[in-house]
NUDRENDREN-336203 format. One record per residue (C-alpha): residue number from 1; residue in three letters; x, y, z. Coordinates in steps of 0.25 Angstrom, whole numbers, plus 5000, padded with zeros to 4 digits. Layout:
BEGIN
  num  residu     X     Y     Z
  NUM     ALA     X     Y     Z
...
END
This chain:
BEGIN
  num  residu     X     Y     Z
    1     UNK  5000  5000  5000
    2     UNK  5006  5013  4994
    3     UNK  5005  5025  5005
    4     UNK  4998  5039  4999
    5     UNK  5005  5051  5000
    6     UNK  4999  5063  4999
    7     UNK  5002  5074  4989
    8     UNK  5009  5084  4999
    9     UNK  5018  5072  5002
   10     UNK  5016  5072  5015
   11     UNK  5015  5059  5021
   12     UNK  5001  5051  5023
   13     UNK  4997  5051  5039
   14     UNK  5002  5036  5040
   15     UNK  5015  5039  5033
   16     UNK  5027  5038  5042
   17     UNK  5037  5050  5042
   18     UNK  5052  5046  5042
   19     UNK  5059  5056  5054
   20     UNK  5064  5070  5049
   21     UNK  5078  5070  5045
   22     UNK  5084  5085  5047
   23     UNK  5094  5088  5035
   24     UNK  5105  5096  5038
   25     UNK  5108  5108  5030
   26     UNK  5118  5108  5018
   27     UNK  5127  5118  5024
   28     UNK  5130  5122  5039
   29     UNK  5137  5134  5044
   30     UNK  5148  5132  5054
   31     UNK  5144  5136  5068
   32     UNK  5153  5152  5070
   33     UNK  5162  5150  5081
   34     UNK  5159  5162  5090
   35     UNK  5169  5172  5093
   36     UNK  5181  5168  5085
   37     UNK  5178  5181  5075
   38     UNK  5173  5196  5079
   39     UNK  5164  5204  5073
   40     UNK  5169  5215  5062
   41     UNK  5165  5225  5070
   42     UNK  5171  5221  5084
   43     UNK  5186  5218  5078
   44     UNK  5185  5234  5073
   45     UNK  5180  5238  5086
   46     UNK  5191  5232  5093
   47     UNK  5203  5239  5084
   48     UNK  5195  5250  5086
   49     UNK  5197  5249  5102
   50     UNK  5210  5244  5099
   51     UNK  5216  5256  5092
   52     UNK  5210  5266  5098
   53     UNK  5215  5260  5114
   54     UNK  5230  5262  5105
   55     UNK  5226  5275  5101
   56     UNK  5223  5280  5115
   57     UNK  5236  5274  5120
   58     UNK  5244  5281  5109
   59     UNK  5238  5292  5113
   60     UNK  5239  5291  5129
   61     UNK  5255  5288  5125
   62     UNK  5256  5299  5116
   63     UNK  5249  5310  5127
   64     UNK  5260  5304  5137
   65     UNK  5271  5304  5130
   66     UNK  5266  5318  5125
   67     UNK  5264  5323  5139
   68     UNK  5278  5317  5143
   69     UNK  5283  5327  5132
   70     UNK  5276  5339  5138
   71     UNK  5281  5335  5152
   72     UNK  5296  5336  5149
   73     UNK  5295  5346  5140
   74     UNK  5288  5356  5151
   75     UNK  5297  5349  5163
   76     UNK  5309  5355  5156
   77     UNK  5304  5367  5149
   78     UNK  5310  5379  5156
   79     UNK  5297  5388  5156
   80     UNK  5292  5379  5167
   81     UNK  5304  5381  5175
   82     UNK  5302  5386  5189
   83     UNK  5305  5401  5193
   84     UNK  5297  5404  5206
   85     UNK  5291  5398  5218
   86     UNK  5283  5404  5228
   87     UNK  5282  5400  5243
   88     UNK  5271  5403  5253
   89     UNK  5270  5400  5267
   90     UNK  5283  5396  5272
   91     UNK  5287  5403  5286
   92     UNK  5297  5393  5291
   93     UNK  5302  5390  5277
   94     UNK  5310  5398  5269
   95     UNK  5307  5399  5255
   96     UNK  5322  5391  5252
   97     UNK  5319  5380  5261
   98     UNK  5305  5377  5253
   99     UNK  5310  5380  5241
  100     UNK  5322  5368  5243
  101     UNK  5310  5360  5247
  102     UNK  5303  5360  5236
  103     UNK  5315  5358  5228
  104     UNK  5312  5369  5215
  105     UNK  5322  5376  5209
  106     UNK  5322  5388  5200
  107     UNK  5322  5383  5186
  108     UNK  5314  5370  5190
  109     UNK  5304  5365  5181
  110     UNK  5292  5368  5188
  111     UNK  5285  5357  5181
  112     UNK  5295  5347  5185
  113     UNK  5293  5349  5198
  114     UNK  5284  5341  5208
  115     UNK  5273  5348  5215
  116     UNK  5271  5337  5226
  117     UNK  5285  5333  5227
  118     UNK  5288  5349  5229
  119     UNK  5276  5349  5239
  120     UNK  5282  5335  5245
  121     UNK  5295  5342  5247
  122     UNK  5291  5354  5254
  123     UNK  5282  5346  5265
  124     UNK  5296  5340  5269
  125     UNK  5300  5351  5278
  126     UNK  5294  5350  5291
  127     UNK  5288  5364  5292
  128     UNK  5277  5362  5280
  129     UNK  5264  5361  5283
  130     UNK  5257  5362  5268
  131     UNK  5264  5364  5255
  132     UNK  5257  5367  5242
  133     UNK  5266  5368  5229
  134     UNK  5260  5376  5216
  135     UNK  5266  5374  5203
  136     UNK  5264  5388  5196
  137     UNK  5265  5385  5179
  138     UNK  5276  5390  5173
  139     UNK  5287  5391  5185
  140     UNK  5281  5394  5199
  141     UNK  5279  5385  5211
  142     UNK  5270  5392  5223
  143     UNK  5273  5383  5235
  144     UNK  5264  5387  5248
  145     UNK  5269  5383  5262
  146     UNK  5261  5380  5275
  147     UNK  5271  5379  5287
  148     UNK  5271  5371  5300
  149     UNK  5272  5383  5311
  150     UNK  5280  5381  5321
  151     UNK  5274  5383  5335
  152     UNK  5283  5377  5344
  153     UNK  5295  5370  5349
  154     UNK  5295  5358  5352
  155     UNK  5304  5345  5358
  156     UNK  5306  5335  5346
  157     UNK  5317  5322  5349
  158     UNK  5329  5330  5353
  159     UNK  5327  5342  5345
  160     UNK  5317  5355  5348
  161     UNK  5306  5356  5335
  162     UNK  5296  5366  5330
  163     UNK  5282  5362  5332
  164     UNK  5268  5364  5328
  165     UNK  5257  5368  5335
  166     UNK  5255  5356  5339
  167     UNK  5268  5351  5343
  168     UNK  5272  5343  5333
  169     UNK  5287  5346  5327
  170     UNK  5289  5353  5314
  171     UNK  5304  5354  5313
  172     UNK  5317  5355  5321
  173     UNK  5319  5370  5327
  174     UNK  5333  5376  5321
  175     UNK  5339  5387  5319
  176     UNK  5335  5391  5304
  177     UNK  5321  5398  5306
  178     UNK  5322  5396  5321
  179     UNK  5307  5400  5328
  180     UNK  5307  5400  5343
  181     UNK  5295  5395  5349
  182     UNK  5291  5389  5364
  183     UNK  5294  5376  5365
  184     UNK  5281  5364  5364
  185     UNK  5282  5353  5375
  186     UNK  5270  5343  5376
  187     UNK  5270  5335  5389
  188     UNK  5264  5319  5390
  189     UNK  5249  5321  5389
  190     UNK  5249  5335  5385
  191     UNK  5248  5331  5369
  192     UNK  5233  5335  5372
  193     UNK  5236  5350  5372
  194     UNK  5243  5351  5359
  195     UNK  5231  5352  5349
  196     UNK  5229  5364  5357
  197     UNK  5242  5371  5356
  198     UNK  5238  5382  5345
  199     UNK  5227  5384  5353
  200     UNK  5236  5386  5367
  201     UNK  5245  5394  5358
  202     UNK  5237  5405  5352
  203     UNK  5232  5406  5364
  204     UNK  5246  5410  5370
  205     UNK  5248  5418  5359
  206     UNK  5237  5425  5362
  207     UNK  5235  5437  5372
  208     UNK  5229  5430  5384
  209     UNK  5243  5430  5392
  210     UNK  5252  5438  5392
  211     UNK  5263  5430  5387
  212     UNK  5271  5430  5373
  213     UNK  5269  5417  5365
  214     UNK  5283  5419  5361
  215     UNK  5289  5421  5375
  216     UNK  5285  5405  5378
  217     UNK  5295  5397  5379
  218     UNK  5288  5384  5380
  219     UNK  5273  5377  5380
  220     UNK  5270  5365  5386
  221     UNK  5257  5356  5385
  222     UNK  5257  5348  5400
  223     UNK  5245  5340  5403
  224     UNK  5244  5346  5416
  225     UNK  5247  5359  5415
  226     UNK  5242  5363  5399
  227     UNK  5248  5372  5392
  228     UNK  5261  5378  5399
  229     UNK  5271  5389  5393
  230     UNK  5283  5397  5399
  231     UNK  5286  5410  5395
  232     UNK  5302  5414  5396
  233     UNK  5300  5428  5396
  234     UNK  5294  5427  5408
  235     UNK  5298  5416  5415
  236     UNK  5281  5411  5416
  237     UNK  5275  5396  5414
  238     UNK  5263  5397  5411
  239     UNK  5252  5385  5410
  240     UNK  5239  5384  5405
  241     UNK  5229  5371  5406
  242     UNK  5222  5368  5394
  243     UNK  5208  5369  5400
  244     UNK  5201  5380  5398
  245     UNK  5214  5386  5391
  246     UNK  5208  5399  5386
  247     UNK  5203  5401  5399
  248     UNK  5216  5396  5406
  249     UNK  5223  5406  5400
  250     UNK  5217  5418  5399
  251     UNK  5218  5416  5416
  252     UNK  5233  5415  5414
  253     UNK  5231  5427  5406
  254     UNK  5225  5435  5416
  255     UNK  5236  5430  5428
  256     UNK  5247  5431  5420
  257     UNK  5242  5447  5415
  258     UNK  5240  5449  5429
  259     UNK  5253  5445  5433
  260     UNK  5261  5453  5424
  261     UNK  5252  5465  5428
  262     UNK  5256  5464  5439
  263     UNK  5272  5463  5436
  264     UNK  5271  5447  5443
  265     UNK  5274  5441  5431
  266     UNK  5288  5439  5433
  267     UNK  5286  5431  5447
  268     UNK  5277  5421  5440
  269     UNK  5282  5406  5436
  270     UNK  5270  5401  5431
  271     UNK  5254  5404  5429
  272     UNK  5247  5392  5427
  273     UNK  5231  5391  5422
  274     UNK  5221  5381  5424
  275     UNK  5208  5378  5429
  276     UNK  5203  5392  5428
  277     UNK  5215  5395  5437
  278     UNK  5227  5402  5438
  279     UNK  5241  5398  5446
  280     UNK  5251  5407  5445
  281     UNK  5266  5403  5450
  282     UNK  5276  5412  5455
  283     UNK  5291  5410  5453
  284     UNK  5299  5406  5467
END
């Protein structure tokens, strides 16, 4: 028995279909290996970058070497060369001693020379304070000076110092710009006092007693008796407690005035105020 086929050839429903076969195509690309070639555009991007990174290092080399140029040219160029310099504000110094501080000479390139190594130099000596160094284009230097005053004298190892209001050394005391001053002694326990001592000064400076600052001979700080002084023009000690100082003193003001009205003076070894009280010791 011959099976029908229908015209559009597709199989009657008893006919059995044989199991799909899928052909492969006649030609099949190679898969593309990922990465091994860069676009076109990304290799000219990157000579791009890359000569433009050279470009800027020639040209950062050039302005170097350029500027090193420039830099030897002025630092020998005798318009910069250096003809004056003005200092301010030394007292104890003398214009010479700064000036071989600083180390300039007439003639010295003024741009060759090291504002802070000049400023570095000039701190050394003992008696600075502050320095400021100005370099004035073409040929100047303005150097301005603050000065550590000397207030006292003052034991220091083996060797007599000047002090500062504090009491702390400055500098050995010699005969070049020698300054006489009353002699600073602090006694165990008495450190207390010394952040006071431009205080206790002005004070005995001032006019309250009758005594010339420059007439004491020394100051002591005891931390039983305050603040002592003797006087060697007259032959006085004189001691004040820090307690209620301005009110201390302006009693041993009144004694002492009282005193010298009276022609006493002379016959007195030491006043002493404290506790709203005066005591006044006569010489044996």
């Amino acid at each position: 028995m011959f099976l029908k086929l229908r015209k559009d050839r597709r199989p009657a429903r008893n006919t059995h279909l044989a199991p799909k076969t899928h052909l492969a195509p006649k030609t099949q690309r190679a898969p593309q290996r990922k990465g091994l070639l860069l676009p076109l555009e990304r290799v000219r991007g990157t000579a791009v970058t890359i000569l433009l990174a050279l470009a800027g290092v020639g040209l950062l080399a050039g302005l170097a070497l350029g500027s090193l140029h420039l830099y030897r040219y002025a630092t020998s160029n005798p318009f910069f060369a250096t003809k004056t310099v003005n200092i301010t504000g030394n007292v104890r110094l003398q214009r010479d001693e700064v000036l071989e501080l600083t180390g300039v000479h007439p003639g010295d390139n003024s741009l060759a020379l090291s504002i802070a190594g000049m400023e570095k130099s000039i701190n050394r000596s003992p008696w600075i304070e502050e320095v400021s160094v100005k370099r004035v284009l073409p040929d100047r230097f303005d150097i301005r000076l603050r000065e550590r005053s000397p207030w006292f004298w003052i034991q220091h190892g083996d060797r007599l110092y000047y002090a500062d209001e504090l009491g702390r050394p400055i500098a050995p005391v010699e005969s070049v710009n020698f300054v006489s001053l009353p002699a600073l002694e602090i006694q165990a326990g008495a450190e207390e006092l010394l952040p006071n001592m431009k205080k206790y000064v002005a004070s005995l400076k001032g006019n309250t007693i009758p005594v010339d600052y420059a007439a004491i001979s020394w100051i002591r700080l005891s931390p039983g008796r305050g603040v002592e002084v003797y006087v060697e023009s007259r032959d006085i000690h004189l001691a004040v407690a820090p307690d209620d100082w301005n009110g201390n003193l302006h009693r041993l003001g009144v004694v002492l005035g009282d005193l010298a009205r009276r022609n006493e003076l002379p016959l007195v070894r030491e006043v002493r105020a404290a506790d709203g009280s005066v005591w006044v010791m006569r010489k044996s």
